[in-house]
C-alpha positions in Angstrom: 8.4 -44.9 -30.9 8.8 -46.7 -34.4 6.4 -45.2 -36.4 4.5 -47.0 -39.4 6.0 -45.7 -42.6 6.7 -47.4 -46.3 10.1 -45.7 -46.3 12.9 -47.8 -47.7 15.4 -48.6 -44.7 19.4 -49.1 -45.2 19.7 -52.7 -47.1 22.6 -54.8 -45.9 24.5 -55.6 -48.5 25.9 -58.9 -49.4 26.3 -61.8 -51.3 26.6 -66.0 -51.1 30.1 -65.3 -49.6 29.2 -62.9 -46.7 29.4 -63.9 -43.1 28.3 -62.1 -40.0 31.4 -62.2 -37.1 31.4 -62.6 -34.1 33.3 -60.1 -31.9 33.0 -59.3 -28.1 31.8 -56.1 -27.3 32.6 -53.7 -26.3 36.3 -53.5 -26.2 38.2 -54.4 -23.2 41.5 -54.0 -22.3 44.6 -54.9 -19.7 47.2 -52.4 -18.8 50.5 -53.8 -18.4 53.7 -51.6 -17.4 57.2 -53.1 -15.9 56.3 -56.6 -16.0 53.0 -56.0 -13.8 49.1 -55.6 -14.9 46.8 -52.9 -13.3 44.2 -54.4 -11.0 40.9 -52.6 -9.6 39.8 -54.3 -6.0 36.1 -53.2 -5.4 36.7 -50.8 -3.1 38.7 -49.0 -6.2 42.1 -49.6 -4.3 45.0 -50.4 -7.3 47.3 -52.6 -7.1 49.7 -54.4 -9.6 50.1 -58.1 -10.0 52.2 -59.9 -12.4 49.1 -62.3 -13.3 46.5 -61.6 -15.4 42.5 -61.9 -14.1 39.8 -60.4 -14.0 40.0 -57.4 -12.2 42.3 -56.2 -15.0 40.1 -55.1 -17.7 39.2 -52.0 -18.3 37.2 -49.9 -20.9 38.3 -46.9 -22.8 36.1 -44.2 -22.9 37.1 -41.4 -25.2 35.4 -37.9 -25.4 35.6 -35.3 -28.5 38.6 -33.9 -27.8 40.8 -36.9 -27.3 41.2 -37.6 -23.9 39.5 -40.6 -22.5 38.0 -42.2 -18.6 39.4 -45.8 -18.0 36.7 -47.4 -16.7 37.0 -50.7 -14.2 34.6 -53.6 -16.5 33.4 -55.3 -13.4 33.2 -52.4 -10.8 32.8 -49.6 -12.9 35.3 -47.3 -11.3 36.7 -44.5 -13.5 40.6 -44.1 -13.3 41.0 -41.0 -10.9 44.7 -38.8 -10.6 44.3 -37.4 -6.3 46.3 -34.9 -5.2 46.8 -34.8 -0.7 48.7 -31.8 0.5 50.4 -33.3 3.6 51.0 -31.1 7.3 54.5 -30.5 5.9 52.8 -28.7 2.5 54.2 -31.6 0.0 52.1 -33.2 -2.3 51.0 -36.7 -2.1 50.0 -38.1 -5.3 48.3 -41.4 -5.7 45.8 -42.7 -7.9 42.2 -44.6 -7.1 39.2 -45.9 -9.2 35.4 -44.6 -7.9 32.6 -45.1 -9.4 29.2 -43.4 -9.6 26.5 -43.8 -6.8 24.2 -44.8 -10.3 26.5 -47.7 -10.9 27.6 -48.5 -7.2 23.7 -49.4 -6.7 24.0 -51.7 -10.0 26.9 -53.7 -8.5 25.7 -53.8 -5.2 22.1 -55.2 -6.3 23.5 -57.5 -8.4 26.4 -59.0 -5.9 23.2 -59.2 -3.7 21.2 -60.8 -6.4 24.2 -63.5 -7.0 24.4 -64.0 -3.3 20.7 -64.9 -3.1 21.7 -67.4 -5.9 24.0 -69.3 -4.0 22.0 -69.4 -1.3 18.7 -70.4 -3.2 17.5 -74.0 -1.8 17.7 -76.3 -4.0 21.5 -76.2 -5.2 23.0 -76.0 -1.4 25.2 -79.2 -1.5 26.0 -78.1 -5.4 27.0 -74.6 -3.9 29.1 -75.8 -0.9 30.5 -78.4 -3.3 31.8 -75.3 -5.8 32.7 -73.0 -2.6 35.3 -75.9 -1.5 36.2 -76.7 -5.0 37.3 -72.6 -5.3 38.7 -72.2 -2.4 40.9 -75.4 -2.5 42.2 -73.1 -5.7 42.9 -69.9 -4.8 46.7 -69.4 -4.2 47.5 -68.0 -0.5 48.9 -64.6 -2.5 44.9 -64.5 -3.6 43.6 -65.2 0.2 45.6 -62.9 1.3 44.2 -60.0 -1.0 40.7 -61.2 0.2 40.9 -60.6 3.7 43.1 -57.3 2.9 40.1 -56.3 0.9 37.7 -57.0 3.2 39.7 -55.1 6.1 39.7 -52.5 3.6 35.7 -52.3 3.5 35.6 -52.2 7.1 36.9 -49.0 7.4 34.9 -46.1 7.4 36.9 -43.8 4.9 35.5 -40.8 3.7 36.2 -40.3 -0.3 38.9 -38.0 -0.9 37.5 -34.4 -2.9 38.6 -34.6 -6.7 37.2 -32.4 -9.8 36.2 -33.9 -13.4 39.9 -33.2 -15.0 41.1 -35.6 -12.3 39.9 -38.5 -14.1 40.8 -37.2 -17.4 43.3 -38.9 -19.7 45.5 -39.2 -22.6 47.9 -41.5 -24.1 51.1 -40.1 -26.0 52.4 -42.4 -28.4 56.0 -43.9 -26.9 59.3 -43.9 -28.5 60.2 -44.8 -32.2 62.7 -47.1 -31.6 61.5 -50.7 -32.6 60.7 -51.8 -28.5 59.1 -49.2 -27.6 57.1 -48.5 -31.2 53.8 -49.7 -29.8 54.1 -48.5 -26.1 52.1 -45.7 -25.1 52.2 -43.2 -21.7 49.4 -42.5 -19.5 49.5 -39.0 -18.7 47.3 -37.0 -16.4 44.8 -34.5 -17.4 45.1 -32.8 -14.3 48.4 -33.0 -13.2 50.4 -33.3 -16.0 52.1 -36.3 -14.5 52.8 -39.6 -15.9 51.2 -42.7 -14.2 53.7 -45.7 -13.9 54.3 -48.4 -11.9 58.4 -49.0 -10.0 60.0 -52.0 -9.9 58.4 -53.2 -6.7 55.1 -52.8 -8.0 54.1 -49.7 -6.9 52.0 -47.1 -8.3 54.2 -44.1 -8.9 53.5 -40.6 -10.6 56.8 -39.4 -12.5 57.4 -36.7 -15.2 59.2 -37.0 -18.3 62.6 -38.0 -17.4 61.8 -41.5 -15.3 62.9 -44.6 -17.2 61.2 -45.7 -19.7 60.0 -48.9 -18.4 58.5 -47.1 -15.5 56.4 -45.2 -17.5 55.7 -46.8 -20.8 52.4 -48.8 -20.5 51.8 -52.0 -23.0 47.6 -51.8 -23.9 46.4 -55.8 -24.5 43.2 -56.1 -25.9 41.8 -59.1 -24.2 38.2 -59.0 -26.1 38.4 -60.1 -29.9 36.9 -61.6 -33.1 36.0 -65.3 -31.8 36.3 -68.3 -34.1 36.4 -71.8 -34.8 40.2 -72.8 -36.5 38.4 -75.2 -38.9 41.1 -77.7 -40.8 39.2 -78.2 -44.4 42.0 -81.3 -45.2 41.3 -82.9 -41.9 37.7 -81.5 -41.3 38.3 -81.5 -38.0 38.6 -78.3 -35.3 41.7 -77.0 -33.0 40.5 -77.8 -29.2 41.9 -76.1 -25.9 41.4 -78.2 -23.0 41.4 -76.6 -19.1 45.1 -77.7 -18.8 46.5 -76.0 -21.8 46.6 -78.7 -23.9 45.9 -78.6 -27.8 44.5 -81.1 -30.0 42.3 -81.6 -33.3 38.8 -83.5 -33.1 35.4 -82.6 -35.4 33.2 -81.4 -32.2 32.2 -77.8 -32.2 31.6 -76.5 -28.9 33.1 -73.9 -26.5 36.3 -75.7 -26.0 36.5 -75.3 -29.7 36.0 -71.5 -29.9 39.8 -69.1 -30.2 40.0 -65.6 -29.3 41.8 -63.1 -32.0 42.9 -60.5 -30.1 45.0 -57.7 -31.8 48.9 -57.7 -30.5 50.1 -54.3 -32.7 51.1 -53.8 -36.3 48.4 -56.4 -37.7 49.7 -59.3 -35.7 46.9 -61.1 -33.1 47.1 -63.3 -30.3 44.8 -66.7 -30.5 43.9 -67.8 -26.8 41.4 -70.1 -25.9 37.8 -68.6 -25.7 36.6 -70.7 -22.9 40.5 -71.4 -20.9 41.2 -67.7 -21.3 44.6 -68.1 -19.5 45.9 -70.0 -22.6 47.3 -68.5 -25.6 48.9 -70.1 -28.5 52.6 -70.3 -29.0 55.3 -71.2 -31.2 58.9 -72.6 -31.0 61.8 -72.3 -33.3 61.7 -76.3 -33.9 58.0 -76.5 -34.8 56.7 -77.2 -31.6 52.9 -75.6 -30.4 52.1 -75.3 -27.4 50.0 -72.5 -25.0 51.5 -69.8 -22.4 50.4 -67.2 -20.8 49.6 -63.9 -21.0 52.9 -62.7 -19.2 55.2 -64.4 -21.2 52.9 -63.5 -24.2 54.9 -59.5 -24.1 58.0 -61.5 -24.4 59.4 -60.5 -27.5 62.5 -62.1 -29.0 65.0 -59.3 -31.6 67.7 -60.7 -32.6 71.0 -58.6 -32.3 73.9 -58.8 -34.7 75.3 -62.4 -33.7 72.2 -63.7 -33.4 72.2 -62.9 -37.3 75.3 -64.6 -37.6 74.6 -67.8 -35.4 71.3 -68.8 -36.0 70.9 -71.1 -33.4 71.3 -69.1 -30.8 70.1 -70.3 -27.3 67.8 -67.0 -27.4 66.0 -68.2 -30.8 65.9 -71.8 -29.9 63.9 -71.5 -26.5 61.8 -68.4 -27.5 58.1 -68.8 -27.7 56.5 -66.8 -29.9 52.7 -65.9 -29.5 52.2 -63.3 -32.3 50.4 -64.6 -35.4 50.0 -63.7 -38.9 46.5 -64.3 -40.3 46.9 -64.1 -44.1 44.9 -64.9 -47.3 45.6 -68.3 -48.7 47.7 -67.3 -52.1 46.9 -70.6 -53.5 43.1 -70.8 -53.0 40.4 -70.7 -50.4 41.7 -70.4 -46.7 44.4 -68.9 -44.2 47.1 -69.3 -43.6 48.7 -68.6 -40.1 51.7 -67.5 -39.6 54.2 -67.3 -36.6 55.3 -64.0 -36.6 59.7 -64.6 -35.1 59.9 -67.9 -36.6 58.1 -67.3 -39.7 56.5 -71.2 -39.9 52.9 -72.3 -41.0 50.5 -73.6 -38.6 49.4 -76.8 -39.1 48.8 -80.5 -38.2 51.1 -83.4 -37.7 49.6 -87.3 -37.1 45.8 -85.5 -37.7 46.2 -84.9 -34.3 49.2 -82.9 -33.3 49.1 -79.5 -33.8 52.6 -77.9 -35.1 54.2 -75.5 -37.4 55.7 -76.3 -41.0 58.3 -74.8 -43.2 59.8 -75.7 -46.7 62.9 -76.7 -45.3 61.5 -79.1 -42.8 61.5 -81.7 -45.9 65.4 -81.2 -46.4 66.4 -81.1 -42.9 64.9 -84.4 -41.8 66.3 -85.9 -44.7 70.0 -84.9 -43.9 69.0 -86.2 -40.0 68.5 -89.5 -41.1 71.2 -89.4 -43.4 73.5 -88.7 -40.4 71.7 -90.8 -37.9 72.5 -94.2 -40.1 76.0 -92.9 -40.6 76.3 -93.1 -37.0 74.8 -96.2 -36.9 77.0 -97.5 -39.6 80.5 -95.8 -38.0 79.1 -97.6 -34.8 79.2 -100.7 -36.3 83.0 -100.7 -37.6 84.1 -98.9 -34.5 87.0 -101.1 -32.9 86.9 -102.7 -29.8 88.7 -101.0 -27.1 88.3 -103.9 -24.9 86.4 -101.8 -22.1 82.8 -102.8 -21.0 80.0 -101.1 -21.9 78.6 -98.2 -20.1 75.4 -100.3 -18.2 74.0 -96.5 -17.1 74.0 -95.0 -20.6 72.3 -97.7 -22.0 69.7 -98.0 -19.7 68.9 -94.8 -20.0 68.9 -94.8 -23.5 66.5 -97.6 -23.2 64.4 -95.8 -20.7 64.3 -92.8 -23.7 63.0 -94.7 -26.2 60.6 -96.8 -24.2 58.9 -92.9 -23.4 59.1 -92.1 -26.6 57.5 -95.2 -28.6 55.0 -94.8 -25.6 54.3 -91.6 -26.2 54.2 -91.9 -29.8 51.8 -94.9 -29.4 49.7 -93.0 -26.7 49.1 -90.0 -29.6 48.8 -92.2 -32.4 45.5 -93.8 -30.4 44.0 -90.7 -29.7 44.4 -89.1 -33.3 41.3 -90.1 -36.0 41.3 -94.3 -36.7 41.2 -95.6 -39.9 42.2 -92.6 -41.7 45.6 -92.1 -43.6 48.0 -89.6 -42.5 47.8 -86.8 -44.3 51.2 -84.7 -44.5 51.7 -81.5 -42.4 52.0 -79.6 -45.5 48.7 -80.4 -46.8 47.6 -79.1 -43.5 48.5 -75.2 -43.5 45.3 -74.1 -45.4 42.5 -73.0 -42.3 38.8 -72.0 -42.2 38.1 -69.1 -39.7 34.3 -69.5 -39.2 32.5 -67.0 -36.8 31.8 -68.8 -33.3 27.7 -68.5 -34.1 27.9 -70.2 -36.9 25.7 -68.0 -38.1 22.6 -68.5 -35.6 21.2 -65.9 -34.0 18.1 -65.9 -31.7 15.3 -63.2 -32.6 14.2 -61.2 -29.7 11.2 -58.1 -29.6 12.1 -55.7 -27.7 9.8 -52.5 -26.6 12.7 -50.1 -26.5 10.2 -47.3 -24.6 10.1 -49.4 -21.8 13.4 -50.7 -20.4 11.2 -52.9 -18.0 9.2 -54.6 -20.8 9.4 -58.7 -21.1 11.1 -59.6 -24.1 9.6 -62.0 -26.6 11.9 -64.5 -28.9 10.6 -66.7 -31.7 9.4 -70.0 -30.6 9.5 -73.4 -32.0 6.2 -73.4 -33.4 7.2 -69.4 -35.0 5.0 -68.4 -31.7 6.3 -65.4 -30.0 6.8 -66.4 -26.5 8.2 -64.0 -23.2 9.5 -67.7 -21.9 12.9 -67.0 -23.7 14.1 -71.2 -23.1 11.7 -71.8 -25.9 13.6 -69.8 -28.3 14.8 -71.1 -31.6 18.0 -70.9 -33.4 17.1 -69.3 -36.7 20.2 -69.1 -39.0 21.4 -66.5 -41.3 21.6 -67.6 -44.8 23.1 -65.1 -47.3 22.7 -65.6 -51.4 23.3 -63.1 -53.8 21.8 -59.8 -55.2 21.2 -59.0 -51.4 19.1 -61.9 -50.5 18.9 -63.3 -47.0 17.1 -66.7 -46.0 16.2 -67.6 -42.5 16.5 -71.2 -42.0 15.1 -73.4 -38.9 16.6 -76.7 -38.6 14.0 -79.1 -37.4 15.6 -81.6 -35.0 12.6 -83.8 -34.2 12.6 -85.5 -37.2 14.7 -88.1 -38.2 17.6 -87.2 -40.3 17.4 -83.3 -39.4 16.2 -81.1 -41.9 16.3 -77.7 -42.7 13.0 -75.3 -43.3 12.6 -72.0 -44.4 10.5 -68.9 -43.2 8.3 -67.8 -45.7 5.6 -65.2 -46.4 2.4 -65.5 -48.1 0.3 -63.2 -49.9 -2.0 -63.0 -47.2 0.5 -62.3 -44.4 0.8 -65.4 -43.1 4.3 -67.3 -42.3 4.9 -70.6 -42.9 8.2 -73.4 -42.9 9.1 -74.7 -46.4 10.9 -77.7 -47.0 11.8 -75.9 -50.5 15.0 -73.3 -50.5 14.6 -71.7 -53.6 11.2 -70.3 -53.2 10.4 -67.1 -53.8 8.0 -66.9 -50.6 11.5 -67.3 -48.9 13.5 -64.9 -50.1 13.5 -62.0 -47.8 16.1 -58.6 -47.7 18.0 -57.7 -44.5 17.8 -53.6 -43.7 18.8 -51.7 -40.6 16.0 -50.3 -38.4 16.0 -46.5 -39.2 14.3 -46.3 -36.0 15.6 -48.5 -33.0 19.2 -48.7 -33.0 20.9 -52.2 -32.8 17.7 -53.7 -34.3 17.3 -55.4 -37.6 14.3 -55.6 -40.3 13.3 -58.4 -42.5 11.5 -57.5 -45.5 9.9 -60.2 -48.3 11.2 -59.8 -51.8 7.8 -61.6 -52.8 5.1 -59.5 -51.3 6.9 -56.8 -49.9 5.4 -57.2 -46.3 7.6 -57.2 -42.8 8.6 -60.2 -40.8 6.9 -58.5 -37.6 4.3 -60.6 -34.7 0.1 -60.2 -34.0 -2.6 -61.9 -31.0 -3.2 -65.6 -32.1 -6.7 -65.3 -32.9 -8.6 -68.0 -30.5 -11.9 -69.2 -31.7 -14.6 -69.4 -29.0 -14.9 -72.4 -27.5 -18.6 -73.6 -26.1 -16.8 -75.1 -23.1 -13.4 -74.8 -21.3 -11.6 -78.1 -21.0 -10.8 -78.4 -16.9 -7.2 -77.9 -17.3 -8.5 -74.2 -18.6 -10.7 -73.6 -15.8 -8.0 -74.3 -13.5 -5.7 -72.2 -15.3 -7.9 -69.6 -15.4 -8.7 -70.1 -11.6 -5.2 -69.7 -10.3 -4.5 -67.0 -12.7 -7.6 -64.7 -11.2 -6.6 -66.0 -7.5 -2.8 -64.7 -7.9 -3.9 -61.7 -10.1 -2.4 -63.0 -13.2 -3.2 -61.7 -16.5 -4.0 -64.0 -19.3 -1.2 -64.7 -21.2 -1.7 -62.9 -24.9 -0.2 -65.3 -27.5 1.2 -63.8 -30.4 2.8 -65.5 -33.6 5.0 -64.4 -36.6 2.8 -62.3 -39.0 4.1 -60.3 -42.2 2.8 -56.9 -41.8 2.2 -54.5 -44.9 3.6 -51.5 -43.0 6.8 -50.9 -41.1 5.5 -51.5 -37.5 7.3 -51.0 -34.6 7.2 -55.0 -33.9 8.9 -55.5 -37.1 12.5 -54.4 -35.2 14.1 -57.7 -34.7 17.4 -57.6 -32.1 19.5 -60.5 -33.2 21.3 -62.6 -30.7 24.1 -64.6 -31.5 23.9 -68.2 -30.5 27.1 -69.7 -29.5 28.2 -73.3 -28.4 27.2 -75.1 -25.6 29.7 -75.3 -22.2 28.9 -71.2 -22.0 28.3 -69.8 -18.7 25.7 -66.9 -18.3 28.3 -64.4 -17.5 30.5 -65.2 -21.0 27.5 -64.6 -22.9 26.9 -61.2 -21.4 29.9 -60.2 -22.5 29.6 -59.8 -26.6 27.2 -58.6 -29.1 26.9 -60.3 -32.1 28.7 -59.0 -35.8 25.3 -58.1 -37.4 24.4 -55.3 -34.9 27.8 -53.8 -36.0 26.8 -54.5 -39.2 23.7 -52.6 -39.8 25.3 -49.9 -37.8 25.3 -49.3 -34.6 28.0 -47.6 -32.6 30.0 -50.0 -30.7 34.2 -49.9 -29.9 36.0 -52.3 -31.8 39.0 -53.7 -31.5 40.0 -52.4 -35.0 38.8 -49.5 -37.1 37.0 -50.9 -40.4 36.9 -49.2 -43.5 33.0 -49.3 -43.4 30.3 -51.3 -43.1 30.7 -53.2 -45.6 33.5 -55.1 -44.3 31.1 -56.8 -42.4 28.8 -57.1 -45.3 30.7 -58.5 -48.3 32.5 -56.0 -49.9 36.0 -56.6 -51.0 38.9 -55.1 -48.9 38.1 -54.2 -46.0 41.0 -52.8 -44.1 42.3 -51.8 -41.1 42.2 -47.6 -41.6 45.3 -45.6 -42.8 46.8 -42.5 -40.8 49.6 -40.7 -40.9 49.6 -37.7 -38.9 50.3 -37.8 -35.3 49.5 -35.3 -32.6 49.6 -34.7 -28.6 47.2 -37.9 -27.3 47.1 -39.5 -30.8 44.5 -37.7 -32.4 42.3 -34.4 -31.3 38.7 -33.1 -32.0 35.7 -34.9 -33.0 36.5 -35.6 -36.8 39.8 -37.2 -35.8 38.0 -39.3 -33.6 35.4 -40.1 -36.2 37.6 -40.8 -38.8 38.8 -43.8 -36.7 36.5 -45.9 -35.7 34.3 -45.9 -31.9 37.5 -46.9 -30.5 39.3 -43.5 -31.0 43.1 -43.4 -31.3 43.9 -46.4 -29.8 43.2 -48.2 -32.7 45.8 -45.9 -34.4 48.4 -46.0 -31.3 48.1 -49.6 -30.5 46.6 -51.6 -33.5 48.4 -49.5 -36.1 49.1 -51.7 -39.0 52.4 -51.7 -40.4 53.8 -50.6 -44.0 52.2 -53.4 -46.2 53.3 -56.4 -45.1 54.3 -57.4 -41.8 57.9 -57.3 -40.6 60.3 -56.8 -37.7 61.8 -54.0 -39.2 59.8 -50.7 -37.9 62.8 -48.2 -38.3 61.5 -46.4 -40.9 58.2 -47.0 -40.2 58.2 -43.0 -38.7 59.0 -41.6 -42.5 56.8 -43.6 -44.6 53.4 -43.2 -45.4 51.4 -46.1 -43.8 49.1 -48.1 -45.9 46.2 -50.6 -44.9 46.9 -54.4 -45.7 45.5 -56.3 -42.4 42.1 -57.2 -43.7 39.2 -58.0 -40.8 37.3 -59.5 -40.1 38.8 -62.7 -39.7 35.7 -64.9 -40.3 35.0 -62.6 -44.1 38.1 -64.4 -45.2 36.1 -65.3 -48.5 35.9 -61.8 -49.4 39.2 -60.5 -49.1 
């Protein structure tokens, strides 16, 4: 229980130029090994597809002394090594994911709840409508693994016996050669045995001496920092439709929203928040376009004649999917960078979204050049007396009819009226947190988990009907101070109002932002973990809720009587309204849990899914998908970097400093998000003799304090 108390809490620091991220939370990941991903059915049988979806994310769960429980994220099955001595005395090993009878309750009540759902009146033809719509989609390969499944349930198995150790862990850092640098092997507790997967997609336990790409397991982060990709020049926002496609317009919705996933050595992979299947690639030429996750782990290293031919079919065709996010050396702004081919991203047409380099200037000047040579040779060229080839020049016609079309077709869809502006105007970015900085403000009575909670209200009422909540956003200033803006939509134009606190304890909206009244500092709650306090720099008193006060009325209006009727019939209580109130002490209803707001097109599920920055902020204890150098990463400070490490043990690191002295996400940030040598490069061979130092900065969207 928060106690009263005029203790100072932890301030958040920052200034004009902090912003709160947005990052999902916490940390999932995918397991790939031999060109296959690890999938969890709900029964806990494994199996290994070469596609990526949902049931192949998984949570890492470390303990003090190093090793770690994968964890299923949708049917909470923990990872578990069995051991079956068959009649012959051999041992059959195979490996199965079970959960607890706690959380086997959890899924089952809410797959029952969901059911009900669906089956609620009301939305039958809506339901029947989406039934046919997803099963007209799934693939006969997925069909199949439903009926197998359900088969599966149908039999009456008896869980095998296995002890705690069996679903016990650790990861051993692969080889140092550059393909194998960030691979990592997944080796029994237990048994001693390394999990893999053969080359028919089989789950296989094998020691030491199996191949390497039987045993050496790729960990993808699939949860991230999200962010709009904002173009300043254009003032427009990268868009990822359901098809893949990519495009600029000003909107900022879901469709609007990437995903910065960390890919190794500081590099990230951008897919689409809302299209999750989509990620964002790179060609040789310039070209963007999406892929997938599979073809994402290609990786193109060019050998010795690839140095000496650099056009090689391999670099030519090779999509690369690994990005650079780097400080703008010229000014405010990213730049992103395509880690193989080395080009800027950017815009082409206001529209178009492609990669620049220096040399693109020179090399379309000496392609014209040539092309009206050619013109001109064709010109002169003698007659040979021989017809014309009708075929070639119909289809030369048919060519450049598609591509004037084409050309026409983009030219109408890109922004009207506008000049073009050249691509390399177009490489400076804006990374802005998905939130935008709004964040709902939610009560919470952290004794009881079966409490109602209460948000902030249009009319700064504190209401348990959570659809009348309000945006409130985030505004920081310097010397610490933090205003909490409300825009006002029902008037016409918009305008922004600020929460303010009287003398007397009362709060108000004021049209003025530079009021002292307004001005309020941002601490952690000391007492309820994940919550926030706001305290006013003018009188000292705590944003924090009290009972409207109701004058007696000599007679109830009939409405109120039959209110007051139904509520006694059904043995409802009278519903205690309550309103924003600065209190002089540090009350308990004074702990504010901050909920990030994010774009419309969001289903309920997504939104499960992530916490917002601030909670990591004012310091609670969450995995990440990158160890910080702080708090005040998050908060403003300058240089916040990914940590530095340089020894290595058995399973990364051991005991419960090491573990600390990473981050919540233990030594996986150091095994698989390892930043490289100080800058970032392809060349990792002496990456094992240096000392590393920390240049990738995070998060993405505190660009303006790095």
């Amino acid at each position: 229980m928060l106690t009263e108390t005029t203790e100072p809490t932890i301030v958040v620091e920052g200034d004009k130029n902090s912003r709160f991220p947005c990052v999902e939370q916490p940390t999932r990941v995918a397991l790939h090994c031999n060109g296959y991903y690890l999938w969890c059915k709900r029964n806990g049988k494994l199996i290994c597809r070469r596609k990526r979806n949902d049931k192949d994310e998984f949570f890492l769960r470390y303990d003090d002394a190093g090793t770690l429980a994968i964890q299923h994220h949708k049917f909470k099955g923990l990872l578990t090594a069995l051991s079956t001595t068959l009649a012959d005395g051999t041992i059959e090993r195979s490996a199965k994911c079970f959960a607890s009878e706690e959380d086997e309750k959890k899924i089952t009540a809410l797959e029952e709840e969901k059911k009900e759902e669906k089956e609620g009146g009301g939305e039958e033809e809506d339901g029947a409508n989406a039934a046919a719509a997803a099963a007209a989609a799934k693939s006969e390969e997925d069909k199949k693994e439903e009926e197998e499944e359900e088969a599966e349930q149908e039999e009456d198995q008896e869980p095998p016996e296995f002890q705690p150790d069996d679903q016990k862990w650790c990861f051993v850092r692969g080889a140092a050669d550059s393909i194998n640098a960030n691979a990592i092997i997944m080796k029994s507790i237990s048994t001693g045995l390394n999990l893999g997967i053969d080359d028919n997609g089989q789950l296989r336990f094998g020691d030491d001496d199996a191949p390497p790409r039987k045993l050496y397991w790729s960990i993808e982060c699939v949860t991230g920092e999200l962010c709009f990709m904002s173009n300043p020049r254009l003032k427009s926002q990268t868009r990822c439709d359901m098809s893949g496609l990519l495009n600029m317009d000003a909107n900022m919705k879901g469709w609007e929203v990437f995903r910065f996933m960390e890919a190794g050595h500081g590099f990230v992979k951008i897919s689409s928040w809302m299209h999750s299947q989509w990620l964002l690639c790179s060609t040789k030429d310039g070209l963007v376009d999406t892929c997938s996750h599979a073809e994402s782990f290609k990786d193109y290293r060019p050998s010795e004649e690839d140095d000496a031919k650099s056009d090689s079919p391999s670099a030519e065709t090779f999509r690369c999917s690994k990005w650079a996010i780097e400080k703008n050396p010229n000014g405010e702004g990213v730049i992103i960078r395509s880690k193989t081919h080395g080009r800027l991203l950017c815009v082409r047409d206001n529209f178009e979204l492609r990669t620049w380099h220096p040399d693109d200037e020179k090399k379309k000047a000496a392609a014209a050049a040539a092309a009206e040579a050619d013109e001109d040779a064709a010109k002169i060229a003698p007659d040979d007396g021989r017809k014309s080839n009708n075929w070639q020049s119909f289809t030369s016609s048919m060519r450049d009819s598609m591509k004037a079309s084409f050309e026409d077709a983009r030219k109408k869809m890109a922004k009207k009226d506008e000049p073009i502006v050249p691509e390399s105007e177009t490489t400076v970015w804006y990374l802005e947190a998905a939130h935008s900085q709004n964040y709902y403000f939610l009560s919470l009575n952290m004794q009881d988990p079966d409490a109602q909670a209460k948000s902030v209200g249009p009319g700064l009422e504190v209401t348990p009907n959570l659809r009348k909540n309000t945006k409130i956003e985030i505004i920081r200033e310097n010397e610490n101070i933090t205003k909490l803006c409300i825009v006002k939509t029902d008037t016409k134009p918009a305008k922004n109002q600020f929460l303010a606190c009287e003398t007397d304890g009362s709060i108000s909206l004021l049209d003025v932002r530079n009021a002292a009244e307004a001005e309020w500092i941002m601490q952690k709650s000391a007492e309820q973990e994940g919550c926030t306090v706001f305290k006013s720099v003018a009188t000292g008193r705590y944003l924090s809720m009290r009972p409207i006060v109701e004058e007696p009325r000599k007679r109830e209006s009939t409405t109120e009587k039959l209110s007051n009727m139904t509520n006694s019939v059904f043995g409802k209580e009278k519903e205690v309204l309550e309103t924003l109130h600065g209190s002089e002490t540090l009350e308990a209803t004074a702990a504010w849990k901050l909920d990030p707001c994010m774009p419309r097109a969001v289903s309920s599920d997504k939104i499960k899914t992530f916490a917002l920055g601030t909670s990591i902020a004012v310091g609670t204890t969450v995995a990440m998908p990158f160890a910080l150098a702080g708090v005040a990463g998050f908060m403003g400070a300058i240089g916040a970097e990914v940590g530095t490490f340089t020894t290595l043990v058995f399973a990364g690191l051991t005991g419960a400093e090491a573990i600390a002295s990473v981050g919540a996400i233990g030594a996986t940030a150091y095994l698989v998000f390892k930043p490289e040598e100080n800058s970032l490069t392809d060349d990792h061979s002496k990456e094992e003799a240096e000392e590393e130092k920390a240049w990738s900065q995070r998060p993405f969207s505190n660009w303006r304090n790095w």
